[in-house]
N, C-alpha and C positions, 0 to 999 in steps of 0.2 A: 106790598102795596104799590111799590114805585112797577113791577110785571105786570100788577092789572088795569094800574095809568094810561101805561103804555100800550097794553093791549086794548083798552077801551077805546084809545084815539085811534091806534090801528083798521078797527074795527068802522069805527065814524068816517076813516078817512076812503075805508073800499067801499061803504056805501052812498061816499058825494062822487065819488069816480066810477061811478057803474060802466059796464060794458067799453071803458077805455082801455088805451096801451097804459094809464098810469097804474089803473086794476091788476098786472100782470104786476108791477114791481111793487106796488101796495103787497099783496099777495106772497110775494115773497119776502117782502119785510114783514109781514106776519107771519111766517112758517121760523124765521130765523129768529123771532121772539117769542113764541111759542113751540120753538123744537119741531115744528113738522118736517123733518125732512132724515127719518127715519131709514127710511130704503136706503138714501146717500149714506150717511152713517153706517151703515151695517155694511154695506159694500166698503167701504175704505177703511174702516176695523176691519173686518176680514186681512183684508188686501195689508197693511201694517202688519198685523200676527205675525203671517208667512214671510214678508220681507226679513223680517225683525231676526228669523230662522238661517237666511241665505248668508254665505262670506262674502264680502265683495271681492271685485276682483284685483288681480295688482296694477301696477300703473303698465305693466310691458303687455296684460291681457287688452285695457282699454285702447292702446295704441295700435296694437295687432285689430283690434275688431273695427276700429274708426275707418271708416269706408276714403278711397284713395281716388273716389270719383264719383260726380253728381249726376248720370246722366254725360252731357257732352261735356261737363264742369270739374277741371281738375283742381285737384287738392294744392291750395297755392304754397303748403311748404311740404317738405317731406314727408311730413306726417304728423297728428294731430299732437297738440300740446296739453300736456294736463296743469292744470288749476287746481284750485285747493277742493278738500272735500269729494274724491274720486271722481273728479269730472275731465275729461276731457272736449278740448274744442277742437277748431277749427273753419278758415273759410276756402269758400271754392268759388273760382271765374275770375279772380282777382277782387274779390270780397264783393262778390254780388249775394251769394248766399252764404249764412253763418251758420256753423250746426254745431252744437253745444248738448254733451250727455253725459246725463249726474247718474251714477250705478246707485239707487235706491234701496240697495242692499243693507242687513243690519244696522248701524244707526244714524245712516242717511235714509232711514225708511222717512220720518215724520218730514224730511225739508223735501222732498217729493208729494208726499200726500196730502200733507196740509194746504200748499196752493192748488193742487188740483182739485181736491176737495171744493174751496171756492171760487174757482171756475164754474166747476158744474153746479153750485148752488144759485151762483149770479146771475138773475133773470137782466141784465140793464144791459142794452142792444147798440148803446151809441152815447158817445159825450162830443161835449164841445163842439157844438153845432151840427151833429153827424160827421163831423171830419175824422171822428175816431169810430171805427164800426168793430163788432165781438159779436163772434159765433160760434157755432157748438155743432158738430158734425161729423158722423161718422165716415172714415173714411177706408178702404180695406179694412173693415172691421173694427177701428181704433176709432174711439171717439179722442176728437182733436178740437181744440179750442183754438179758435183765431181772432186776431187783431188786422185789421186792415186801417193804415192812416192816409189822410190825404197828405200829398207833397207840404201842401202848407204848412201841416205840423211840424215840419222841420225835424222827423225823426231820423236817425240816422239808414234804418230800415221802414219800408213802408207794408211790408207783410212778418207776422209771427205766429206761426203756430207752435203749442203745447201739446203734449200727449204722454202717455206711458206706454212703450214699447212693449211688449211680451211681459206684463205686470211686472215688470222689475228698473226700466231704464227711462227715465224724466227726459224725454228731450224738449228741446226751444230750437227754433229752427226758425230762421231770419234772411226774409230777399228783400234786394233793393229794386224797385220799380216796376213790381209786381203784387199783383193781389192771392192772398191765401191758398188760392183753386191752383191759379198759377206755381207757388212756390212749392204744394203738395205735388204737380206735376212735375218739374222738375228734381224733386228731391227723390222720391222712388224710393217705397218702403223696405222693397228685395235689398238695398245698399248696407243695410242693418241687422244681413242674416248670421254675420260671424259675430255679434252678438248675443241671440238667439240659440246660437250655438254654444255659448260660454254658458249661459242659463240654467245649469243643470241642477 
């Protein structure tokens, strides 16, 4: 009773908002109430199975693979430090850019796939006045999710992009006073092939 409440208002609410930008999030809050979003699901089960298969790798693979330069952007310590949960970090420029990678491998599959999952389901383009802006965009073949904030938001980074490397590696990738397009350009997806190479 209380699914078809809710669907019924769903339904009332996309047709007071015809032909707006509210119709696009309407729209998706009726697909995320009513399950439509079938394709997404079947792609990301898939994508979880096969992880759920892989070993992760060890903390001296993640450190050997963690790239030792961004472009003209050196790695400001020796080499990347790992975090809990097989993730390795690190920044480069003197913390201009931040790159952080979670190996999504066996049962770090679901803390990978569940936010990315809603990303790509999230139709909502902007908050807080448009000072915070999210997009979705393929980039060398990787669809990547970004965050771009204004200075005002007082973030510590003003560009984030998300993605999944070669189906298996979660990264978050974070520049300071730069926008998405920007930090994709300097970041250079080639810097990520000795990972790619562990992927076996």
């Amino acid at each position: 009773m209380k699914n078809l409440l809710k669907l019924t208002l769903v339904v009332l609410l996309v047709l007071a908002c015809k032909e707006s930008k509210e119709t696009k999030i309407i729209e998706g809050l009726m697909n995320e109430v009513t399950g439509k979003n079938e394709d997404i699901n079947a792609k990301y089960n898939v994508l979880m199975k096969d992880l759920a298969t892989k070993t992760l790798l060890t903390n001296e693979q993640l450190v050997e693979a963690f790239p030792k330069k961004l472009g003209r952007l050196s790695l400001d310590s020796d080499e990347g430090r790992i975090t809990s949960s097989n993730t390795v970090k690190g920044s480069f420029g003197n913390g201009t850019i931040r790159l952080e990678i979670l190996d999504a491998a066996g049962a770090n599959a679901m803390g990978a796939i569940i936010p990315l999952k809603m990303l790509e389901i999230n139709n909502i383009t902007s908050e807080n006045n448009n000072t915070i802006r999210y997009s979705k965009k393929e980039r060398s073949g990787i669809l990547t999710f970004g965050t771009d904030r204004d200075t005002s938001v007082g973030a510590d980074y003003e560009a984030e992009l998300r993605f999944l490397y070669d189906n298996r590696f979660y990264v978050t990738l974070e520049g300071k006073e730069m926008d998405v397009d920007a930090l994709w350009n300097h970041f250079g997806v080639e810097n990520l092939k000795t990972f790619k190479d562990f992927n076996k």
